[in-house]
C-alpha positions as YAML, in Angstrom:
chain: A
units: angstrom
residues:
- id: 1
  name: UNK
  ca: [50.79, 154.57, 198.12]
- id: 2
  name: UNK
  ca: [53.69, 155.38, 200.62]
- id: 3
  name: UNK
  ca: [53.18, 151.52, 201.87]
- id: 4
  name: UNK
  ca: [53.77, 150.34, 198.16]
- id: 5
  name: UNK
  ca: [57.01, 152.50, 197.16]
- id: 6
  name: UNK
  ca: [58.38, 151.44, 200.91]
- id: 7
  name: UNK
  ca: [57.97, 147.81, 199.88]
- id: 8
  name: UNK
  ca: [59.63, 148.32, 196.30]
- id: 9
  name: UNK
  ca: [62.60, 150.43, 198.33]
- id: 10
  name: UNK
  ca: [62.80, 147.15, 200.44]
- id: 11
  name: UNK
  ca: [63.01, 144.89, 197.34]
- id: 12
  name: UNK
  ca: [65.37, 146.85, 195.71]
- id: 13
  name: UNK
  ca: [67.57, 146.77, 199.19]
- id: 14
  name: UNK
  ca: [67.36, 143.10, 199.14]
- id: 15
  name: UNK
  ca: [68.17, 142.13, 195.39]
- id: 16
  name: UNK
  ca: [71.12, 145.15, 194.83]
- id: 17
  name: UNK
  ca: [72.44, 143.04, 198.13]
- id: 18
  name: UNK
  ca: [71.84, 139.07, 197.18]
- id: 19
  name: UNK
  ca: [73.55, 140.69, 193.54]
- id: 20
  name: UNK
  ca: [76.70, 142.27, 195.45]
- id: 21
  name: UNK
  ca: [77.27, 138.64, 197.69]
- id: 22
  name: UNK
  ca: [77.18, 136.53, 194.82]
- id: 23
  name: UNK
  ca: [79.72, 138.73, 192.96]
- id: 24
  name: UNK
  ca: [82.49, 138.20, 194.90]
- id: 25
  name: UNK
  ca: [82.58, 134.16, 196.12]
- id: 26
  name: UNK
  ca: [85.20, 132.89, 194.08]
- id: 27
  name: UNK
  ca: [89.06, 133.81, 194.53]
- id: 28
  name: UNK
  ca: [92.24, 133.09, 192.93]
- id: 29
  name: UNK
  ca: [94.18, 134.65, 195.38]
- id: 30
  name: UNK
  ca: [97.18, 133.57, 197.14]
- id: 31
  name: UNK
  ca: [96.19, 134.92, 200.24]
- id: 32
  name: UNK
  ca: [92.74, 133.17, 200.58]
- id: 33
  name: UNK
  ca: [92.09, 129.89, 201.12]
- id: 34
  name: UNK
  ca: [88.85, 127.83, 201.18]
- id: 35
  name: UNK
  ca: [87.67, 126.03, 203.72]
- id: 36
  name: UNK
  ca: [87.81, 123.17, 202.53]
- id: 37
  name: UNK
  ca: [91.73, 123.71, 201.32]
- id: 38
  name: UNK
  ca: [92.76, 123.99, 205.29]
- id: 39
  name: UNK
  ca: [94.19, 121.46, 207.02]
- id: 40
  name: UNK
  ca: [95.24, 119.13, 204.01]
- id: 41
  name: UNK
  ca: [99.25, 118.61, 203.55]
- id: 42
  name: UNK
  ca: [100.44, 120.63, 199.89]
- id: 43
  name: UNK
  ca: [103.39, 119.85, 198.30]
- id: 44
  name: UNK
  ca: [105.67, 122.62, 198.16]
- id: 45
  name: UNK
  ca: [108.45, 122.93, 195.17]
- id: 46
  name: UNK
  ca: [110.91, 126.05, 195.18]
- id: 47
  name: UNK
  ca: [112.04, 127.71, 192.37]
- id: 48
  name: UNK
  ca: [113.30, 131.24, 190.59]
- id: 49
  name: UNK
  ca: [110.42, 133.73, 188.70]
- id: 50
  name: UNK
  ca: [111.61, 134.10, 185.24]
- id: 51
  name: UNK
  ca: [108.81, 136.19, 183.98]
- id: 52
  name: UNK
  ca: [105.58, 137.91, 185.60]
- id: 53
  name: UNK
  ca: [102.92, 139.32, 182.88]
- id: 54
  name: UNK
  ca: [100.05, 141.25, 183.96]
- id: 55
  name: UNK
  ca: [96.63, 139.60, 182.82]
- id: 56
  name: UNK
  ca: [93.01, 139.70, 183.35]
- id: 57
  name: UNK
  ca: [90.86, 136.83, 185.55]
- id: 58
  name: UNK
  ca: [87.44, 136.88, 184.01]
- id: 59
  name: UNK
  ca: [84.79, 134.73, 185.81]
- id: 60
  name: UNK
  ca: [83.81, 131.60, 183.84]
- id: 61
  name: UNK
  ca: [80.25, 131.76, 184.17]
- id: 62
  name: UNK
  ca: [78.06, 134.30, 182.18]
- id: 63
  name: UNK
  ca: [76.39, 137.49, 184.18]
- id: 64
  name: UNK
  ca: [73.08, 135.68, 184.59]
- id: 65
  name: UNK
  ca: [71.97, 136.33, 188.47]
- id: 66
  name: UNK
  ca: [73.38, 139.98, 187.75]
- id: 67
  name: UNK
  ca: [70.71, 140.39, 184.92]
- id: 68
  name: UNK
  ca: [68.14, 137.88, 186.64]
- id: 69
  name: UNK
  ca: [68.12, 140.39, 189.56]
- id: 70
  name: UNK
  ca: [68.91, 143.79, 187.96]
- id: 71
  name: UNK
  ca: [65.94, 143.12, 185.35]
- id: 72
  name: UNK
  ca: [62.89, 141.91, 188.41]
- id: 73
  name: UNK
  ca: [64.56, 145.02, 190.25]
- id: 74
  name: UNK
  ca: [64.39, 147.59, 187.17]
- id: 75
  name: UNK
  ca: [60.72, 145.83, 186.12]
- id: 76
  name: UNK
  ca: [59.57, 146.71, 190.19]
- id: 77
  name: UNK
  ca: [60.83, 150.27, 189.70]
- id: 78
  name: UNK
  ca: [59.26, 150.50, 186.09]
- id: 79
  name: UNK
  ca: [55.99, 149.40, 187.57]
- id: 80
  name: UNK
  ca: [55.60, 152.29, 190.20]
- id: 81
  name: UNK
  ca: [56.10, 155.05, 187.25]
- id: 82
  name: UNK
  ca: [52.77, 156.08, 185.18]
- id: 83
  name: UNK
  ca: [49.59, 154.78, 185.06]
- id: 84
  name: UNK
  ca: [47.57, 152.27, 182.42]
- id: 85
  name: UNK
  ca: [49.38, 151.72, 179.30]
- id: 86
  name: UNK
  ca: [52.38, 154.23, 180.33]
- id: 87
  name: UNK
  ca: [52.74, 151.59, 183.24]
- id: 88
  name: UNK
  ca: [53.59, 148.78, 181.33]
- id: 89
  name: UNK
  ca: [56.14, 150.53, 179.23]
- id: 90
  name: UNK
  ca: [57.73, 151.78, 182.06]
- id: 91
  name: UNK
  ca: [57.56, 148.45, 183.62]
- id: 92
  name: UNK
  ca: [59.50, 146.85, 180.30]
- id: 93
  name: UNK
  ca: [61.96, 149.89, 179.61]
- id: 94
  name: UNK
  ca: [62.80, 149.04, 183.55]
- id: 95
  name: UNK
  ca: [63.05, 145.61, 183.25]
- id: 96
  name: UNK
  ca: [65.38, 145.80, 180.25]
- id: 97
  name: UNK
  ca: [67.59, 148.77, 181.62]
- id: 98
  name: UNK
  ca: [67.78, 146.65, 184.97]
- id: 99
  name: UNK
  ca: [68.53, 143.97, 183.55]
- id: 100
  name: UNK
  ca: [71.63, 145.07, 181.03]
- id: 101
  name: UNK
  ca: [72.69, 147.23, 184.41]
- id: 102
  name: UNK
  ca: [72.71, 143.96, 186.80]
- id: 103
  name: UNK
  ca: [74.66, 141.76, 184.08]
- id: 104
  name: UNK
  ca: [77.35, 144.52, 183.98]
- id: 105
  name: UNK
  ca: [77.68, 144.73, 187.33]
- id: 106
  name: UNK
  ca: [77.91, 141.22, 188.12]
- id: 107
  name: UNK
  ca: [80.90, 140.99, 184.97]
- id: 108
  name: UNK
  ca: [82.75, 143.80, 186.49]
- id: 109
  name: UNK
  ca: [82.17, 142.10, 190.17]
- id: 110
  name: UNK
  ca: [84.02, 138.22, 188.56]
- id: 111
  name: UNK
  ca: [86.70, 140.04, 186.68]
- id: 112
  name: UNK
  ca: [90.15, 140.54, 188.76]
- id: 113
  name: UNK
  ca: [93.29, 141.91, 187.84]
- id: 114
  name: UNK
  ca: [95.89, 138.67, 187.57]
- id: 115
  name: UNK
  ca: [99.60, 137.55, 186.97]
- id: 116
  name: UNK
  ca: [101.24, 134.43, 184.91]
- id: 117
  name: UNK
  ca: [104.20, 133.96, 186.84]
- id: 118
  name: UNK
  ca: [106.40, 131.56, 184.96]
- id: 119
  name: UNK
  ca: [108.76, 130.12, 187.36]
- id: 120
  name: UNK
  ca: [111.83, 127.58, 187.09]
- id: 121
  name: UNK
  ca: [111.63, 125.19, 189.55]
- id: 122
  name: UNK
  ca: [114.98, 123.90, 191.30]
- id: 123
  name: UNK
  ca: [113.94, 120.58, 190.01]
- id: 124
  name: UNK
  ca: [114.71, 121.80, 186.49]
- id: 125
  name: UNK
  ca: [110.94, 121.44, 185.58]
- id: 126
  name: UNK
  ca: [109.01, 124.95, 184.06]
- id: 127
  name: UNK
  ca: [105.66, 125.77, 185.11]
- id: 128
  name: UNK
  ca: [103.21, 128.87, 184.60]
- id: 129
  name: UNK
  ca: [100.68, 129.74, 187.42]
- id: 130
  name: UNK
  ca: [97.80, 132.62, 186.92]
- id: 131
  name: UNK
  ca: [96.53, 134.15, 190.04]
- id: 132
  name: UNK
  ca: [95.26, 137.34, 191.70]
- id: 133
  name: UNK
  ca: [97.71, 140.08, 191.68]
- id: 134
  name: UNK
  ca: [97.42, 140.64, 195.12]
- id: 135
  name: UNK
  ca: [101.24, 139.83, 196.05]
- id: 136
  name: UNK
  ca: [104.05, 141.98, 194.80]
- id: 137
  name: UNK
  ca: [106.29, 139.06, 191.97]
- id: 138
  name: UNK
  ca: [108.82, 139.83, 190.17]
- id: 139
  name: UNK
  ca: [111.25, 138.61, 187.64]
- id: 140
  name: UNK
  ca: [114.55, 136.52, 190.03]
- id: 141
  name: UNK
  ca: [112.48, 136.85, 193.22]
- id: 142
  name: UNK
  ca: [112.98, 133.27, 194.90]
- id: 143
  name: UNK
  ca: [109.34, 131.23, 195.61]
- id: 144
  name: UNK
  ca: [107.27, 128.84, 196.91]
- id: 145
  name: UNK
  ca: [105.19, 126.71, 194.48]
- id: 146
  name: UNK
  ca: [102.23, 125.27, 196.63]
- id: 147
  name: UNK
  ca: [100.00, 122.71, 195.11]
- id: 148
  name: UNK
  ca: [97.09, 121.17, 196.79]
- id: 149
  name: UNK
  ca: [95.68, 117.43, 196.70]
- id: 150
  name: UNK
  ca: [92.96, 119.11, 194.22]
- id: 151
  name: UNK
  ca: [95.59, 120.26, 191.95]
- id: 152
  name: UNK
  ca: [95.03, 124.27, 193.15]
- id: 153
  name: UNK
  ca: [98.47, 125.53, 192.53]
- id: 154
  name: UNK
  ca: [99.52, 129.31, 194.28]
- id: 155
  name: UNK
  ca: [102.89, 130.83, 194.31]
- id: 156
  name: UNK
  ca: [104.00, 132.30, 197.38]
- id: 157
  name: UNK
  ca: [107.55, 134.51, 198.69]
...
């Protein structure tokens, strides 16, 4: 008995931390890079912030590993509780709890707190960029406008 509830503590260890790497991968940050954005030449246009607005970043991609993960973890737990019939309740009422508790997670984990910066470019062109708001912007601070060969746009003091 010890043996089995050590291997479901072990299981649990290993899905809560496959469901915690895969809820942080992607960034919109102007401070991060990917590696496959270094070393390649940007283009870099200058220009005045006219407006910042505070907005949210919400990952593309519905919860599904979160809840994939979260409900085989809650059904493991469920199925160490009670015994014969009680067992397989348990095992459901954890699977289902785990489950809505891992998608949750995993939605909180992919949304950031972001900024549309509009910003005039000396070029007398207007352009709007979202990104992480992990750089102080404001309203008439002067900027960088990097843009990538991919298109990945950042703004930058």
């Amino acid at each position: 008995m010890n043996t089995a509830r050590s291997g479901i503590k072990i299981i649990v260890c290993i899905m809560l931390a496959a469901m915690l790497t895969m809820a942080g991968c992607a960034s919109s940050s102007s401070n991060v890079y990917t590696y496959e954005q270094t070393m390649q030449a940007q283009t870099v246009d200058t220009g005045t912030v006219e407006s910042v607005k505070s907005v949210i970043i919400q990952a593309s991609n519905p919860p599904v590993a979160g809840g994939a993960i979260g409900g085989v973890t809650g059904g493991v737990i469920g199925s160490s509780v009670g015994q014969g019939h009680g067992r397989g309740v348990a095992t459901i009422v954890g699977a289902l709890a785990g489950a809505a508790i891992g998608a949750a997670i995993e939605h909180e984990a992919g949304t950031k707190n972001g900024l549309e910066i509009v910003v005039n470019l000396d070029s007398y062109r207007t352009i709007v960029v979202v990104q992480e708001a992990d750089a102080p912007i404001f309203p008439g601070d002067r900027v960088r406008v990097l843009t990538a060969p991919d298109g990945t746009t950042r703004i930058s003091k």
